[in-house]
DRENROBA-821457 format. One record per residue: residue number from 1; x, z, y of N, C-alpha, C, CB in turn. Coordinates in steps of 0.001 Angstrom, whole numbers. Glycine has a CB too. Layout:
{NUM {X Z Y} {X Z Y} {X Z Y} {X Z Y}}
...
// end
This chain:
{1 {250862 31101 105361} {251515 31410 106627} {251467 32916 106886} {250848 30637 107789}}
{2 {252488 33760 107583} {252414 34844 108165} {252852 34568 109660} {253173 35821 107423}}
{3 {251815 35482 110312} {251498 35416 111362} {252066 36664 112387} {250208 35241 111195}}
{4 {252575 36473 113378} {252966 37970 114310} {252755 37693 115718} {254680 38534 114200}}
{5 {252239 38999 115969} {251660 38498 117932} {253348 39428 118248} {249262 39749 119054}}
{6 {253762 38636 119501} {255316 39176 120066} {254843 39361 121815} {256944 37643 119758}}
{7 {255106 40891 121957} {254631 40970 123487} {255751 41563 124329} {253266 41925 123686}}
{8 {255700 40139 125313} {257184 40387 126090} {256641 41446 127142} {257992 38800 126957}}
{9 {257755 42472 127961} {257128 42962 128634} {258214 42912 130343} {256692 44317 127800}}
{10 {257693 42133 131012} {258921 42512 132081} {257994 42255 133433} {260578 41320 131977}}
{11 {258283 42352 134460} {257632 42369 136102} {257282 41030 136395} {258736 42879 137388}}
{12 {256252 40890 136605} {255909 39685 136972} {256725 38818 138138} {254640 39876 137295}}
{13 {257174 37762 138449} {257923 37711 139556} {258869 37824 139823} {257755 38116 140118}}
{14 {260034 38618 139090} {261188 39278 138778} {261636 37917 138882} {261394 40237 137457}}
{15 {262809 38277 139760} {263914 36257 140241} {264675 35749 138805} {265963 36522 141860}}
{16 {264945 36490 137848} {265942 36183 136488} {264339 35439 136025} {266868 37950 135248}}
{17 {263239 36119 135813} {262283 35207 134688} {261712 34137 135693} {260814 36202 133798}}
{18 {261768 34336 136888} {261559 32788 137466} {262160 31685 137578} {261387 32721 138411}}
{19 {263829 32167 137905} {264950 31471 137086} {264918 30853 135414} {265988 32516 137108}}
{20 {264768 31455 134760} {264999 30947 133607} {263269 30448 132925} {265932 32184 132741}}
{21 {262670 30633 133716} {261221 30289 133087} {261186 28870 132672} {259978 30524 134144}}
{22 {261579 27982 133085} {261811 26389 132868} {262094 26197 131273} {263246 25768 133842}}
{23 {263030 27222 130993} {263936 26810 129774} {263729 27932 128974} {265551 26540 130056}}
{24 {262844 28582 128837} {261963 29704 128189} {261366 28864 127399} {260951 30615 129070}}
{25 {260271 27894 128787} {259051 27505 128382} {259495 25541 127340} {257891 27501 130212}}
{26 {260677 25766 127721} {261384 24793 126902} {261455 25309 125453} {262815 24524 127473}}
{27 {261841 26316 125149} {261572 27019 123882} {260911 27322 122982} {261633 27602 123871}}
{28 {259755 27362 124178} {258532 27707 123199} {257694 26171 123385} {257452 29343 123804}}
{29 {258414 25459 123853} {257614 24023 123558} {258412 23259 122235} {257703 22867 125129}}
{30 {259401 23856 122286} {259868 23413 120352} {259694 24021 119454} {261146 23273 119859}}
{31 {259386 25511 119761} {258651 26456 118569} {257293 25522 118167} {258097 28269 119258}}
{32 {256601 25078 119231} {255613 24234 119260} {255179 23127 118205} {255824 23739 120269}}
{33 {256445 22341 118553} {256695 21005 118115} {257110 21005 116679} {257729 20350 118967}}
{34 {257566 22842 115745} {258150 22815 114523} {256850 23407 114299} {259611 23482 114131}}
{35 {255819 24047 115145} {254612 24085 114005} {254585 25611 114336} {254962 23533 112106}}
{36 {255225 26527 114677} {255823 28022 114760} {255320 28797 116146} {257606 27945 114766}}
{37 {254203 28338 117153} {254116 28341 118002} {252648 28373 117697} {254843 27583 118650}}
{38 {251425 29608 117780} {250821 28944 118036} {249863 29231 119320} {250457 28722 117015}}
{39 {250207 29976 120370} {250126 30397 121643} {250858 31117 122441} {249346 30826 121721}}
{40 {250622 31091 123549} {251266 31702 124381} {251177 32210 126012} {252014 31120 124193}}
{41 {251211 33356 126626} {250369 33275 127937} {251033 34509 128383} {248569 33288 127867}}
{42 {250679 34689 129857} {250324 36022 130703} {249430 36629 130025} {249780 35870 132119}}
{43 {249454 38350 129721} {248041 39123 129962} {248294 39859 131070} {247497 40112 128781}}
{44 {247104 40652 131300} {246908 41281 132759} {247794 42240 132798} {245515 41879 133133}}
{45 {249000 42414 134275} {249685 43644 134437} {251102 42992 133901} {248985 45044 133543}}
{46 {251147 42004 134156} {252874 41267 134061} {253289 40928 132556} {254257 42521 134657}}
{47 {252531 41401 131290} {253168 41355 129864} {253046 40187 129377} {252638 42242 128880}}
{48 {253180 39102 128347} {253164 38075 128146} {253137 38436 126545} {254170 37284 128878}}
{49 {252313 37530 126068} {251835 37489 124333} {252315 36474 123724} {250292 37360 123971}}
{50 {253067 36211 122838} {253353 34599 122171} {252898 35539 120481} {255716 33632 122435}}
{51 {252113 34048 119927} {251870 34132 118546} {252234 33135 118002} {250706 34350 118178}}
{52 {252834 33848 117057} {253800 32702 116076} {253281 32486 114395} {255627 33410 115959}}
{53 {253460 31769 113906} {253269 31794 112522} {254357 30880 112312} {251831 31401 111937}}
{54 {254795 31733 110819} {256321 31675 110226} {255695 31572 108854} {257538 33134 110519}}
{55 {256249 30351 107786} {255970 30052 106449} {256226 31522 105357} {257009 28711 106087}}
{56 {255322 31509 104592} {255724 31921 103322} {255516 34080 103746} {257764 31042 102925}}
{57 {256418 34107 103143} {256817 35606 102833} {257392 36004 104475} {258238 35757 101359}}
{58 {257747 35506 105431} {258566 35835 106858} {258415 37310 107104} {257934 34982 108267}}
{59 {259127 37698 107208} {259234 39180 108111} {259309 39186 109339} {260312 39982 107896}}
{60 {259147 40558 109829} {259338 40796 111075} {261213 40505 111971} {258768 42352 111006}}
{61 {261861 40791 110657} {263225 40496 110967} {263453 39200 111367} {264041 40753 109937}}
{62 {262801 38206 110614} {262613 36463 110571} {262141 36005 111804} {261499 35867 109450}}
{63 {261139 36675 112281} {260106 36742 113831} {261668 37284 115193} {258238 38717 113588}}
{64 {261842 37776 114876} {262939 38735 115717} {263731 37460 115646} {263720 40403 114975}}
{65 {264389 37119 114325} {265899 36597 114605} {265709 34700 115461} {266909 36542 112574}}
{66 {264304 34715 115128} {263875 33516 115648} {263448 33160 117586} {262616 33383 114687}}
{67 {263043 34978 118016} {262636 35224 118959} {264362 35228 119945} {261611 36545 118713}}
{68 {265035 35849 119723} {266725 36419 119499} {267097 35015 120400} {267599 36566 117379}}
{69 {266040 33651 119750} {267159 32849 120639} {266291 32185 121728} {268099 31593 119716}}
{70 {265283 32683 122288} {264149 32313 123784} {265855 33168 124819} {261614 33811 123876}}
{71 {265893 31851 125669} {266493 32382 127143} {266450 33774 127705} {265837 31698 128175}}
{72 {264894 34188 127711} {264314 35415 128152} {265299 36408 127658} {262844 35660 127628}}
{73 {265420 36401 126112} {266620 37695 125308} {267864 37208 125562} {266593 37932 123435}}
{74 {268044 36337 125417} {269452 35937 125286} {270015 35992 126298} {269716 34807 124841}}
{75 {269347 36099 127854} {269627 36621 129054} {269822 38029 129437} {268815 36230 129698}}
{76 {268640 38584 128607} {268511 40129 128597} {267636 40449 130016} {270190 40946 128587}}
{77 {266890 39468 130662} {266056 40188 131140} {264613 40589 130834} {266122 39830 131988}}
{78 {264034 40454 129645} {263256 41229 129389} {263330 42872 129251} {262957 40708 128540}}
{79 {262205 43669 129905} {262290 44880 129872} {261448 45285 128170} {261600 45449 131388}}
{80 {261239 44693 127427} {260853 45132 126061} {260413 43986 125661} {259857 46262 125872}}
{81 {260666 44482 124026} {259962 43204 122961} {259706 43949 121821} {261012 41766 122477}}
{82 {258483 43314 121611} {257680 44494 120774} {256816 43092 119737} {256294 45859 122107}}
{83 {257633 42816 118374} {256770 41745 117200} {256458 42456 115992} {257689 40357 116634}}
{84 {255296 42219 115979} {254355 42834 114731} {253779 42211 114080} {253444 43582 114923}}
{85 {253606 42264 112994} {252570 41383 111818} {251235 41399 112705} {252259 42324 109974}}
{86 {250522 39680 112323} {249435 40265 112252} {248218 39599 111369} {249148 40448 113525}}
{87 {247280 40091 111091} {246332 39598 109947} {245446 39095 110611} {245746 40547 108961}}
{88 {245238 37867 111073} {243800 37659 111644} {242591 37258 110723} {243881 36584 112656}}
{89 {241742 38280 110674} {241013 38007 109784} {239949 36934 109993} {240584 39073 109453}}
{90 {239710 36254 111303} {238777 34798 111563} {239625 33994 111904} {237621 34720 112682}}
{91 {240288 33383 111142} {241581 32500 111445} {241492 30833 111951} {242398 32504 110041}}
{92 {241231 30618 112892} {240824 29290 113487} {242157 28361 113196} {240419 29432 115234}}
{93 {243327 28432 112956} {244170 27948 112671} {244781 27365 111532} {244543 28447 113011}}
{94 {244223 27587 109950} {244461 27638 108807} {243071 26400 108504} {244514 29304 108192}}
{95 {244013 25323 108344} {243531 23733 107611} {242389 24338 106349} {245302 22636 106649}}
// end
């Protein structure tokens, strides 16, 4: 598996992500359900963290084009999106 933490960044509260939060969180409950999901939350100061793991060789492009279709982008109200590899080296997730 390759792994990438994706950190949304927009105002907490903002009426578009309270609007569409329903069907965000619909999104990332089927990222879920394919295995591709494997958290997701608020951190402090409005930003939001989702970690994903994507099979095999995945890139960051693969992470993106997969992210590309959450409500949140495809609406365009996120104020940034920022996905990066990442290596966790104590990996609680790996069978």
């Amino acid at each position: 598996m390759t792994y990438f933490s994706c950190v949304y960044r927009y105002p907490d509260g903002d009426e578009n992500i309270v609007r569409l939060r329903p069907v965000h969180r619909e999104f990332l409950a089927s990222l879920k359900e394919d295995g591709k999901l494997i958290a997701s939350g608020p951190l402090t100061g409005g930003d939001a963290l989702i970690v994903l793991q994507l099979p095999g060789e995945a890139t960051v492009a693969d992470a993106e084009q997969l992210m590309d279709q959450d409500p949140f982008t495809q609406e365009g109200v996120l104020h940034g999106r920022e996905i990066r590899p990442w290596n966790p080296v104590i990996n609680v997730w790996e069978n």
